[in-house]
LUMVEX-346095 format. One line per 3 residues: number of its first residue (from 1); their letters; for each residue x, y, z of C-alpha. Coordinates in pm, 1 decimal. Example, Ala and Ser with C-alpha at 12.3 -4.5 7.8 and 13.67 -1.06 7.14 Angstrom:
2
1) AS) 1230.0/-450.0/780.0 | 1367.0/-106.0/714.0;
% end
This chain:
416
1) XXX) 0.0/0.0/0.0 | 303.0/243.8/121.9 | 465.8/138.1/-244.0;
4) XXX) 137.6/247.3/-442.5 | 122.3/585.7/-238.6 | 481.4/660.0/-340.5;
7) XXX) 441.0/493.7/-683.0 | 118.1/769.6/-689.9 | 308.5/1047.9/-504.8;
10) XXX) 628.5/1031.1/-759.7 | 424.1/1016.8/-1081.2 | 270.5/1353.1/-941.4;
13) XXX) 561.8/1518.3/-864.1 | 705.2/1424.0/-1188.5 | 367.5/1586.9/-1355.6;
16) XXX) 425.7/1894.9/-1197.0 | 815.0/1920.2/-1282.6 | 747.9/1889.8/-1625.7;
19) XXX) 485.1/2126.6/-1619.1 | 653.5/2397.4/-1487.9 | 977.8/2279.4/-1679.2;
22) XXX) 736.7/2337.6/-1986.4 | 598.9/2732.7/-1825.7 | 975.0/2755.9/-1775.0;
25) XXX) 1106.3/2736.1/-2171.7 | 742.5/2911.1/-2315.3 | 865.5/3230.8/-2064.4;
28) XXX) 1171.3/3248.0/-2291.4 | 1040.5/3173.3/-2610.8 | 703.8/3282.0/-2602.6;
31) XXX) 785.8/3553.3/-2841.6 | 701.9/3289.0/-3119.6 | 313.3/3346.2/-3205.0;
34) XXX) 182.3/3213.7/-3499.3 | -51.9/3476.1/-3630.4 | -134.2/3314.8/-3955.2;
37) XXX) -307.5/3624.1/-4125.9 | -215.9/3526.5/-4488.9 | -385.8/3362.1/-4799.4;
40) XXX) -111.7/3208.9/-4978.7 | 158.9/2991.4/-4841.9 | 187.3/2674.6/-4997.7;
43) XXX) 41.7/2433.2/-4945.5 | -227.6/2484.6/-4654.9 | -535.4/2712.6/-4633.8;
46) XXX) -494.7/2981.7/-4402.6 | -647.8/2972.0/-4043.5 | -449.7/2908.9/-3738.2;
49) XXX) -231.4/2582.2/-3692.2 | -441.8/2277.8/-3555.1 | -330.0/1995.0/-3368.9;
52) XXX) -176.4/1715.4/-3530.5 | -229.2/1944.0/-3871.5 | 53.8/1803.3/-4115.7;
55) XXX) 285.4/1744.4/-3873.0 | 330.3/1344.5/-3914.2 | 636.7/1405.5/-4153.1;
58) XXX) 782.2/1603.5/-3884.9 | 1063.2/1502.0/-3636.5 | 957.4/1426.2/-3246.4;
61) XXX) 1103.0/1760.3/-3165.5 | 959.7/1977.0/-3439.3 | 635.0/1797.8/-3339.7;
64) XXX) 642.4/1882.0/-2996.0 | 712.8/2247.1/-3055.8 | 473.2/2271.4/-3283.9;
67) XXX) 214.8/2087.1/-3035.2 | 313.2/2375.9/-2804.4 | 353.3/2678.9/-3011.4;
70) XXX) 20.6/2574.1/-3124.1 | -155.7/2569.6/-2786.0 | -6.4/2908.1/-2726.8;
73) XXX) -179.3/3034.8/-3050.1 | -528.3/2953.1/-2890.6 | -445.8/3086.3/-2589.1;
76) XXX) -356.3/3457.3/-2755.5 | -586.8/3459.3/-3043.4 | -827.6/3662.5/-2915.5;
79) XXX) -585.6/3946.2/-2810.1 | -613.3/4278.0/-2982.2 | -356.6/4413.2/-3167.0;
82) XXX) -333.1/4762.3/-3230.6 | -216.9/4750.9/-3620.0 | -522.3/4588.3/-3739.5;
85) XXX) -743.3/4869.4/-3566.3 | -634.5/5140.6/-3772.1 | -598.9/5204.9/-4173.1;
88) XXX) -313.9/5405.4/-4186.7 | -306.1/5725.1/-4422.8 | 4.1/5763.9/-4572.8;
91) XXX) 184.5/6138.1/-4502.4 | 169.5/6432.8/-4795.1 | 527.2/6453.2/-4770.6;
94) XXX) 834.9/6207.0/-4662.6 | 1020.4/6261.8/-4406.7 | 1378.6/6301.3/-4582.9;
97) XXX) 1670.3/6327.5/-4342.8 | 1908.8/6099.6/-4484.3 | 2198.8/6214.9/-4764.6;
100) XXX) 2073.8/5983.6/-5059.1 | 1725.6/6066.8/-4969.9 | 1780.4/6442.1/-5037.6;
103) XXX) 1997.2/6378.5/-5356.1 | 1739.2/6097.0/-5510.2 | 1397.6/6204.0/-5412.4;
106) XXX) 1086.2/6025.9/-5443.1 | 802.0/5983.8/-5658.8 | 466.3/6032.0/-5520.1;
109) XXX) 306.0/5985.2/-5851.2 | 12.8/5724.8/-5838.9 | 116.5/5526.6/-6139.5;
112) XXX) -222.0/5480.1/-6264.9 | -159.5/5518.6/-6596.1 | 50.2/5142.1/-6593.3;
115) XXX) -64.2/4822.5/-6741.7 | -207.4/4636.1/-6441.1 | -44.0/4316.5/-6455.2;
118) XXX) -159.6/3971.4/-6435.3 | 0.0/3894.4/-6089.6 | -95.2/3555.2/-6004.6;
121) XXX) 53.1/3440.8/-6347.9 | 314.3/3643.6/-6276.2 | 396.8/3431.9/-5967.2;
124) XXX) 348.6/3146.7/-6078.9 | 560.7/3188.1/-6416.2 | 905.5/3319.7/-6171.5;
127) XXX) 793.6/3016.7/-5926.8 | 797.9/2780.1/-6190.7 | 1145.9/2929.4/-6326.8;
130) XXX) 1348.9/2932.3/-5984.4 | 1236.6/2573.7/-5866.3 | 1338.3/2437.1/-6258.6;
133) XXX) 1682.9/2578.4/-6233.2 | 1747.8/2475.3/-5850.5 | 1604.0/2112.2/-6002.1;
136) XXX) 1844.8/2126.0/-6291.5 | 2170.3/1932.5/-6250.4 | 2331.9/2080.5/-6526.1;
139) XXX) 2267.9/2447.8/-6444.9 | 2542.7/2501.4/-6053.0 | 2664.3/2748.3/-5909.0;
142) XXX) 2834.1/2755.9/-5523.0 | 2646.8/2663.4/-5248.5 | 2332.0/2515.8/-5464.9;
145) XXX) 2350.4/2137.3/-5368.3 | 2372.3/2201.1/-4962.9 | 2061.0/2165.2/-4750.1;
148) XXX) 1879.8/2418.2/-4524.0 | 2088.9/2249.6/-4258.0 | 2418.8/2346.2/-4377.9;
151) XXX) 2350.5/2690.5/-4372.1 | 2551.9/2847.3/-4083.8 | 2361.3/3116.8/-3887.2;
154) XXX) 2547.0/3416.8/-3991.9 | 2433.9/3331.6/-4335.5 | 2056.6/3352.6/-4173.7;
157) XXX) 2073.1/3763.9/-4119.9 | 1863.0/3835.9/-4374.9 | 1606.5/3700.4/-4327.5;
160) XXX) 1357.2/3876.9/-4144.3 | 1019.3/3720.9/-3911.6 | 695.6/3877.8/-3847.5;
163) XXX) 535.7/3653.6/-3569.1 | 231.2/3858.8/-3523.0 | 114.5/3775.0/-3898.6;
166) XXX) 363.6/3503.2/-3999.6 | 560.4/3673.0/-4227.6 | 938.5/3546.8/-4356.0;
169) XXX) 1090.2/3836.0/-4543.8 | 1459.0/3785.7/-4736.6 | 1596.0/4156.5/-4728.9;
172) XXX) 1836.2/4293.3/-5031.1 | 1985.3/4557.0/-5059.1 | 1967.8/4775.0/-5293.1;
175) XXX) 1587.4/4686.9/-5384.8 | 1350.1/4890.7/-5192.9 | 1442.9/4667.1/-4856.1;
178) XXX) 1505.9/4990.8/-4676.2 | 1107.2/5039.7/-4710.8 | 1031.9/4658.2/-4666.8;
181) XXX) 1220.0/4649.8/-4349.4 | 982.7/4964.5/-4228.5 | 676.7/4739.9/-4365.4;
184) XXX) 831.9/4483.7/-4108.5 | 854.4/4735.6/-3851.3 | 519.0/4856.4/-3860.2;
187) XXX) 355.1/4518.9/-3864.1 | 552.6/4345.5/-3623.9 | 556.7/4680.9/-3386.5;
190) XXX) 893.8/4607.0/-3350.3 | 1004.1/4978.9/-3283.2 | 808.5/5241.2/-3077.1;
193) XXX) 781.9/5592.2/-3106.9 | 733.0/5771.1/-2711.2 | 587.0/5414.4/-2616.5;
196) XXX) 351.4/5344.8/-2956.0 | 456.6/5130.8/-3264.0 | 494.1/5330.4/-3562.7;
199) XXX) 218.0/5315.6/-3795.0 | 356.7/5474.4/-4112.3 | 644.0/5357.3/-4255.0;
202) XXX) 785.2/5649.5/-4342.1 | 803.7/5838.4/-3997.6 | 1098.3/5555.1/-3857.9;
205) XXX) 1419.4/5709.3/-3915.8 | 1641.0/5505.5/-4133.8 | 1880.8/5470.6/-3889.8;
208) XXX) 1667.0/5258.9/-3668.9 | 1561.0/5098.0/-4024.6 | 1925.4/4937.5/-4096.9;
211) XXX) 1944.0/4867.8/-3662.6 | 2045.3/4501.4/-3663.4 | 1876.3/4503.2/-3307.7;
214) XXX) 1526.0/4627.7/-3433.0 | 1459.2/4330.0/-3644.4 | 1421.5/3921.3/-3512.3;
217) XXX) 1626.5/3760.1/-3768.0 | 1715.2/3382.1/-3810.0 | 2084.9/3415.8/-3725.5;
220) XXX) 1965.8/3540.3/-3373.3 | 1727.8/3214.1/-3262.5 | 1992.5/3042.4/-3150.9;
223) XXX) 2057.2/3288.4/-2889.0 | 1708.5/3310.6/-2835.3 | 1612.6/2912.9/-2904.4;
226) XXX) 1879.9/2704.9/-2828.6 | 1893.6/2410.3/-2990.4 | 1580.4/2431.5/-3054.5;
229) XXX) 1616.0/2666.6/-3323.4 | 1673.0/2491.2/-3616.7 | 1311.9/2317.2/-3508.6;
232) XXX) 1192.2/2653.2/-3450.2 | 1294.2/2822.4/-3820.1 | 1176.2/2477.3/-3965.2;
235) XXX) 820.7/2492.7/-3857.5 | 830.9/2889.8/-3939.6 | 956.6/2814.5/-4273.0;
238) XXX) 671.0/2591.4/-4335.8 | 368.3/2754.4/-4187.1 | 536.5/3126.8/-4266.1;
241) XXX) 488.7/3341.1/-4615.7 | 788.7/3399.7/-4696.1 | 856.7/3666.5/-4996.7;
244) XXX) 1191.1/3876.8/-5131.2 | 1226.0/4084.7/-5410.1 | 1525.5/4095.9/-5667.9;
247) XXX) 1678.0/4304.0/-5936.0 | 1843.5/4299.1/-6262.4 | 2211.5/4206.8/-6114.2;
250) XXX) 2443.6/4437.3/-6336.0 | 2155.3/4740.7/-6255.1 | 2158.9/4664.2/-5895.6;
253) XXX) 2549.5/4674.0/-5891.4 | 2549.3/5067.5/-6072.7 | 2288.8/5106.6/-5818.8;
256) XXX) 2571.5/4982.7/-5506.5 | 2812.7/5177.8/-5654.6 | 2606.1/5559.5/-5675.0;
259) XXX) 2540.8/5496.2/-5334.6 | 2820.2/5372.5/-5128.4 | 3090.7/5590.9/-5373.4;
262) XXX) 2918.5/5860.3/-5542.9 | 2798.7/5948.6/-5243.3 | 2986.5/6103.8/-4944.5;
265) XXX) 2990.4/5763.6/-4743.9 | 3270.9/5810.6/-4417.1 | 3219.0/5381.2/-4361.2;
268) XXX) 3274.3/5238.3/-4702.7 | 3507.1/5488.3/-4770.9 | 3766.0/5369.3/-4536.3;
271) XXX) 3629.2/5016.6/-4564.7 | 3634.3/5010.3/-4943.1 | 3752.6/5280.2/-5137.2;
274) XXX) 4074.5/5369.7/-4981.1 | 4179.5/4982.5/-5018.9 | 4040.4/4957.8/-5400.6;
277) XXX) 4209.4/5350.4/-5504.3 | 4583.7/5238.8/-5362.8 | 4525.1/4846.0/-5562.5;
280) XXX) 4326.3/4958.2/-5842.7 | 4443.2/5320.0/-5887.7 | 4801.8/5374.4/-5776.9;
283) XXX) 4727.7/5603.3/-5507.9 | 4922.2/5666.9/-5205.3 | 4853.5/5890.5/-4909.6;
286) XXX) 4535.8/5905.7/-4916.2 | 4287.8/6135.9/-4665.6 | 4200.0/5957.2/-4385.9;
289) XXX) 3831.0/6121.9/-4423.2 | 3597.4/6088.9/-4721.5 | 3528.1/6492.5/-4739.4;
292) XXX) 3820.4/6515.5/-4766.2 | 3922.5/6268.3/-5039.1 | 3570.8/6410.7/-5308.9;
295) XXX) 3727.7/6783.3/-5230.0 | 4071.0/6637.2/-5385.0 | 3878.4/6460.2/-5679.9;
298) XXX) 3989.3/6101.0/-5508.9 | 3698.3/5892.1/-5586.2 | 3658.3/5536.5/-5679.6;
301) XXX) 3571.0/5507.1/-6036.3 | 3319.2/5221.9/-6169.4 | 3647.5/5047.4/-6350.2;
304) XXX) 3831.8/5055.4/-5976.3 | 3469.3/4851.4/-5849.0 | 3411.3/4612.2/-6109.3;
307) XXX) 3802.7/4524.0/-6034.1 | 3716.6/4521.6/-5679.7 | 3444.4/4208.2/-5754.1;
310) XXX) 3645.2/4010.3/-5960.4 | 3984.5/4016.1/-5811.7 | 4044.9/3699.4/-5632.0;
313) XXX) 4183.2/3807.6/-5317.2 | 3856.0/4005.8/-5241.5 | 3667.0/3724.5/-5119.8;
316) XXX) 3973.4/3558.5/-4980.4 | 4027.2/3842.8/-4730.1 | 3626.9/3887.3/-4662.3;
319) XXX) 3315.7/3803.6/-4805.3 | 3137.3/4026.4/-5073.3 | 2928.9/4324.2/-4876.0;
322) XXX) 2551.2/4276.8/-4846.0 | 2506.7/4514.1/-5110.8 | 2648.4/4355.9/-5376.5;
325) XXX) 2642.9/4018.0/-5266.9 | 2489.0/3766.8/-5497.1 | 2118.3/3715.0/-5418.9;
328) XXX) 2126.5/3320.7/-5420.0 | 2396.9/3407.8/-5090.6 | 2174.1/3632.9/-4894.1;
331) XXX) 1859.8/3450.6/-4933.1 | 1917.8/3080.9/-5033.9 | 1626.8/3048.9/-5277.5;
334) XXX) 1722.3/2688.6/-5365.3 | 1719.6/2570.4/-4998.9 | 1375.3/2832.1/-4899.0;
337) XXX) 1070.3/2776.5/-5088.0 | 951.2/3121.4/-5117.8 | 582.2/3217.2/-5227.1;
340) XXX) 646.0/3546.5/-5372.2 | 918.3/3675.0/-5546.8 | 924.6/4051.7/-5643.9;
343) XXX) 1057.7/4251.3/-5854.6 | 1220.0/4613.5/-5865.0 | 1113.9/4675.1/-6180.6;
346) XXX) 763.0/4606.5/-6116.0 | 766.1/4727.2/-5762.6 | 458.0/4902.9/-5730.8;
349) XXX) 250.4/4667.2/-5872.7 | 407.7/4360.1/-5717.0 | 409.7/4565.5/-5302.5;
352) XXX) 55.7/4616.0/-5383.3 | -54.8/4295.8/-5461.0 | 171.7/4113.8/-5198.6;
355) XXX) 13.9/4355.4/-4890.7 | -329.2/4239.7/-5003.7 | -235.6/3895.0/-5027.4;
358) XXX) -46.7/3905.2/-4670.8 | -403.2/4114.5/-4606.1 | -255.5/4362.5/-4429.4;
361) XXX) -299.6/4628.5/-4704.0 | -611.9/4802.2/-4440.4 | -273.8/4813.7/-4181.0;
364) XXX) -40.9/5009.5/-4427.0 | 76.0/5141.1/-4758.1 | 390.3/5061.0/-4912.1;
367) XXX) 596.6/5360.2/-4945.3 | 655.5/5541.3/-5283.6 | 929.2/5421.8/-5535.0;
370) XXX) 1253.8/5690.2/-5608.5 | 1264.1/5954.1/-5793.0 | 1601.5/5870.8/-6047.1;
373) XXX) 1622.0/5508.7/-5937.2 | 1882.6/5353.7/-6178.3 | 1714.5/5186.3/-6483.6;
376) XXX) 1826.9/4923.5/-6690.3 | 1896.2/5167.1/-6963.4 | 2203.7/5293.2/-6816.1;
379) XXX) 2363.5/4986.3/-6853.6 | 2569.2/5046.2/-7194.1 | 2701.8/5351.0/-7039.4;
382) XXX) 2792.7/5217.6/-6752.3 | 2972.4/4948.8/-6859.9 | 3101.7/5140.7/-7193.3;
385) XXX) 3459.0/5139.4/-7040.7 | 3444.7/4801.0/-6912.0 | 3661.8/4544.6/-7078.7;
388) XXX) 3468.3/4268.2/-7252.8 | 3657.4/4018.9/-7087.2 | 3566.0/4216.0/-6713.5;
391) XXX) 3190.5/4220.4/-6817.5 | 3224.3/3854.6/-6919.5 | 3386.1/3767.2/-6623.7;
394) XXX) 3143.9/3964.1/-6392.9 | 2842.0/3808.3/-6587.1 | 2964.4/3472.1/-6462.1;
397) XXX) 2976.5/3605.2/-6120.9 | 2617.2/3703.6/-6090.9 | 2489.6/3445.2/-6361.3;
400) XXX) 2283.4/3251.6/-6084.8 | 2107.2/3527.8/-5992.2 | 2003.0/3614.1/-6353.6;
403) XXX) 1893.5/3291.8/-6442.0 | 1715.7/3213.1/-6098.4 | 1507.4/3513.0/-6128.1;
406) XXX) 1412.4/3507.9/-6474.7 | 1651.0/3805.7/-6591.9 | 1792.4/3772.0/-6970.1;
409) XXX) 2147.0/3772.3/-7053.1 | 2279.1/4082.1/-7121.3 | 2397.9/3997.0/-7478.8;
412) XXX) 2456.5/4347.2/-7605.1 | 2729.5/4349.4/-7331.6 | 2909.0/4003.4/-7363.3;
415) XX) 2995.6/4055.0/-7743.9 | 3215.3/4306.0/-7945.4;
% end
């Protein structure tokens, strides 16, 4: 009888250690909601995650998190959230603080004079194209044939999580992610202004935009997570939308190089152009400030760059910068099944669409485009000077992101 008591007694005890074991590990991770507020990821309906909903190919511990992130869903479902109360009016005017804001401007016209596009066969046409070429064993390029697994986590930075609507955004620079990251902001209330989250896009400073600490990225669960986060990003991946938007390569690099060299820029001049003038130009002595270097006439030129990418020893010493990193680095399309892919050169249409499809277009407006943004007519000019052989050379470079994303070959500039 005394045996059954303790038998009874240690079975209880054991209960209520796991219990609170459990209310232990949900205090630190119960940042991970799954608002599930969108229409389109693949292949489920949208609604809120259900027990033992498609989770029999998962492993034990992806099953068990899910199990639990799942009961916490039900638990805050019916808590208000401030975002969805209001539709937020975009302001007359920008708030322009920022160097390349003042010199580029921006275009508040309303574009309704364009072709409306046929967006769903739009996605489904650069869907079809990026899953044929990551299928295609003919068609490589570095880092294609590894799994999501081998990705270390410092490759994981860009990619950006909404928990409050399940959101997965891919950030690159150099196409509009300086206003997708405020998007983020705003619906993930993120960053607060005087103790209340931002509600246009426009009014966060883009200093807190490019803040590494304002955004939950992948590359920071395992602080957060544990070993548990490779579960964690799994089961996001999978329930999550997840979106990015590209550019033509060779436009996005002109783009890079207006920015970070054209432009009074004190970091990536002593970062990158005092290093590329003294290998690519011959100079010697140079000013230690970058005012002072454009009032001597020492600037990079777009020869000195395109060297820059293609010497050897550049990625020996450190990897390419973000913002002229290859796309297939940043965001691993061949590893991340993404459900919408923009495009730069059909931004407007393709923000618009995406906000109503993520249904959060009655939350926010995506801000307007540039005034001046580089087009893909400059390219002969730019690359006028450019040796055939360089142009050839950088084509191969960036080929995976032009044939990935459905961008043609740049013929006129690979021939005599």
């Amino acid at each position: 009888m005394t045996k059954a008591r303790l038998l009874r007694l240690s079975v209880v005890l054991v209960s209520i250690f796991m219990i609170l074991l459990i209310i232990v590990y949900w205090d630190n991770v119960g940042t991970a909601h799954f608002y599930l507020h969108t229409s389109f990821s693949r292949p489920r309906s949208p609604g809120a995650i259900t027990a033992g909903e498609d989770w029999e190919a998962l492993p034990d511990v992806d099953e068990f998190l899910a199990k639990l992130l799942s009961s916490s869903l039900k638990q805050n479902s019916s808590i208000p959230r401030k975002t969805e109360q209001l539709l937020v009016q975009g302001s007359n005017k920008p708030v322009v603080s920022h160097l390349e804001e003042n010199v580029r401007g921006y275009d508040w016209s309303t574009h309704k004079d364009r072709n409306s596009l046929d967006q769903e066969k739009l996605q489904v046409e650069r869907q079809r194209t990026l899953r044929e070429f990551c299928a295609n064993s003919s068609f490589t390029f570095p880092t294609k044939e590894r799994s999501f697994d081998d990705i270390p986590n410092y490759e994981l930075n860009h990619l950006i999580v909404d928990d409050r609507h399940g959101i997965i955004y891919c950030y690159v620079p150099k196409v509009a992610c300086t206003n997708w990251k405020r998007v983020m902001i705003v619906l993930s209330e993120s960053l607060l202004d005087q103790g209340v989250p931002y509600r246009n896009p426009l009014d966060i400073p883009r200093e807190h935009v490019h803040n590494t600490s304002t955004h939950l990225t992948f590359n920071k669960f395992w602080r957060r997570y544990g070993k548990f986060s490779r579960h964690l990003m799994k089961i996001k991946l999978k329930k999550y939308t997840k979106f990015l938007f590209v550019r033509d390569p060779f436009v996005r690099l002109i783009s890079a190089f207006r920015s970070k060299f054209e432009l009074e820029n004190e970091e990536f001049y002593r970062r990158f152009a005092i290093p590329m003038l003294k290998l690519y130009s011959n100079h010697t002595n140079l000013p230690t400030s970058v005012s002072e270097a454009f009032g001597a006439g020492l600037k990079v030129s777009f020869s000195d760059f395109i060297q820059y990418l293609l010497d050897p020893r550049t990625e020996k010493m450190t990897p390419f910068n973000e913002h002229w990193r290859q796309v297939y680095r940043l965001c691993h399309p061949c590893q991340i099944d993404y459900d919408f892919i923009g495009k730069l050169e059909t931004l407007d249409e393709d923000a618009a669409y995406l906000l109503q499809l993520l249904k959060v277009d009655r939350l926010l407006r995506f801000p307007p485009s540039y005034r001046n943004r580089t087009a893909s007519s400059w390219e002969d000019n730019w690359f006028a000077k450019i040796p055939l052989a360089w142009r050839q050379q950088l084509y191969k470079l960036y080929e995976a992101d032009f044939v990935l994303f459905g961008y043609p070959k740049p013929e006129n500039l690979l021939k005599d």
